[in-house]
C-alpha positions, 0 to 999 in steps of 0.5 A: 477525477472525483472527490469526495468527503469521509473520515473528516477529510476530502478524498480523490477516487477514480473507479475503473471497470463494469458495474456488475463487478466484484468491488476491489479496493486497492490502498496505495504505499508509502507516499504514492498516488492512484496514478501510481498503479500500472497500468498493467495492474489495474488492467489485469484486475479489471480483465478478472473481474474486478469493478477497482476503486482506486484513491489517493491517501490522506497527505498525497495525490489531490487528498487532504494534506497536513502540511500545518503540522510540518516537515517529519521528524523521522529520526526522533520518531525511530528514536520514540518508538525503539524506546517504546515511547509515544511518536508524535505524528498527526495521524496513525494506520488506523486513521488511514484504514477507516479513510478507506472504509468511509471511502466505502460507504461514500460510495455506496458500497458495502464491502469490497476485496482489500488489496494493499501495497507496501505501508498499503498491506499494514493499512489493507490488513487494519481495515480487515480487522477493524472493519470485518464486515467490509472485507469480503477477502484480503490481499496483503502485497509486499507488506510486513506485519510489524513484529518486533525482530522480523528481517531488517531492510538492506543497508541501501533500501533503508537509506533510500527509505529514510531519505528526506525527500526535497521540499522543492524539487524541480522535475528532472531531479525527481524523475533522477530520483524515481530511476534511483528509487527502481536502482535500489528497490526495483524488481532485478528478476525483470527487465527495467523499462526506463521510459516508463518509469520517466514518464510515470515519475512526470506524471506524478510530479505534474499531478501533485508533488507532496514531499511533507506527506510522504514523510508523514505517512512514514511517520504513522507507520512508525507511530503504529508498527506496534499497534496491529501484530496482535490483532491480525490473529482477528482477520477472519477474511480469506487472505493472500500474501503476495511477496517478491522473494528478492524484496530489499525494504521488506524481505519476504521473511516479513511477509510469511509473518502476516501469512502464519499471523492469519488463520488459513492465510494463503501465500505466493512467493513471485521469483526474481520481484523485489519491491515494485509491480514488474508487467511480468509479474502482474498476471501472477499477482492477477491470478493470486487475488482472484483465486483468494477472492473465488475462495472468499465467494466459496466460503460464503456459499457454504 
């Protein structure tokens, strides 16, 4: 796969489908790669259209880590923030956000369709205030807005969460792992398919088994939680959210926040989903962006 520099750093990339299609960048969640995606997914975008850019975050996958800043302090971080203190973290959202707008211009290309999943969403929705020109619309999945008094994650899904995650793993205890991960945050309206996340969960820990990062990046989503409510008013990109309403880490109440926080904001509400991308579900999710980016195409004619 490709790489290359912006914002400071070396980013992995993989584009998938036809030149002539509308760009589409996708921003990855909370510690997860570009192969993380479902096939499914990225297959259904690329069927609708789509021209998709996928790329590993700063301090995952084949990017650039932060190793030398050591192992997250997530309890002293919590800690900070509830005190409204500073958070010590090597980078924050927005550091994240203008990654994929460098990403961008790297690759020639002057705006493109913002999907982001997860810590992702808080990630997709920065970029779309802080780069308004490079948002042609905005899909915001499974994300919160970071409002102060929004649903709390259920007792289990904020264990998992806070978790730390081995420093050295072999791979049958991270693939054990992964099947606890989809236990506790998986879609219990779908049939669970456990040889595909086995093999899912190899891959992964085959490519790049990054634990340090993935505190980290949780790391700056606590730095930044506060950061980003008043300036999704600023969103002027044609937006979905797209949430499961059986969401354990982060309720849908969470995601109908970003949805009234942004003018003309559209919502889809996937019955029996929680926190991961179901093959089921896809074409809805499939069709909801497509027709928020139709509406982004609509707008500009007029």
């Amino acid at each position: 796969m490709p790489k290359t520099a912006a914002n400071g750093i070396t980013i992995e990339y993989e584009i998938r489908g036809s030149e002539s299609g509308s760009p589409l960048l996708l921003i990855n969640g909370l510690g997860t790669q570009l192969i993380s995606w479902t096939e499914a997914l990225l297959g259904g975008l690329v069927e609708s259209g789509f021209r998709v850019i996928i790329y590993d975050n700063r301090d995952s996958g084949l990017s650039t880590d932060f190793d030398e800043f050591g192992p997250a302090d997530i309890p002293a971080a919590f800690k900070a923030a509830r005190s409204k203190q500073p958070v010590n973290a090597p980078y924050n959202l927005d550091d994240m956000a203008d990654d994929a707008a460098e990403l961008l211009n790297a690759l020639n290309i002057p705006a493109a369709h913002i999907v982001g999943s997860s810590n992702g969403g808080a990630i997709a929705q920065i970029f779309a205030y802080r780069h308004k020109s490079k948002t042609l619309s905005l899909a915001s999945i499974m994300a919160t807005s970071g409002r102060r008094g929004l649903p709390r994650p259920t007792e289990a899904a904020t264990a998992w969460l806070n978790k730390p995650r081995k420093r050295k793993a072999n791979r049958e205890d991270f693939i054990a792992e992964a099947l606890d991960s989809a236990e506790t945050i998986g879609s219990p309206g779908f049939p669970r398919n456990e040889a595909a996340i086995r093999t899912r969960a190899g891959n992964l820990y085959d490519r790049a088994y990054r634990p340090g990062g993935h505190g980290r990046q949780l790391l700056a989503s606590i730095a930044s939680a506060d950061n980003r409510v008043s300036h999704l008013e600023e969103i002027k990109a044609p937006t979905v959210v797209i949430h499961g309403a059986e969401d354990p880490l982060v309720p849908v109440g969470c995601g109908e926040d970003v949805k009234n926080s942004i003018a003309g904001a559209t919502m889809t509400v996937i019955p029996g989903m929680a926190h991961d991308y179901p093959d089921e579900a896809v074409p809805t999710i499939v069709a909801a962006i497509r027709k928020n980016a139709d509406r982004a195409s609509k707008q500009k004619q007029d």
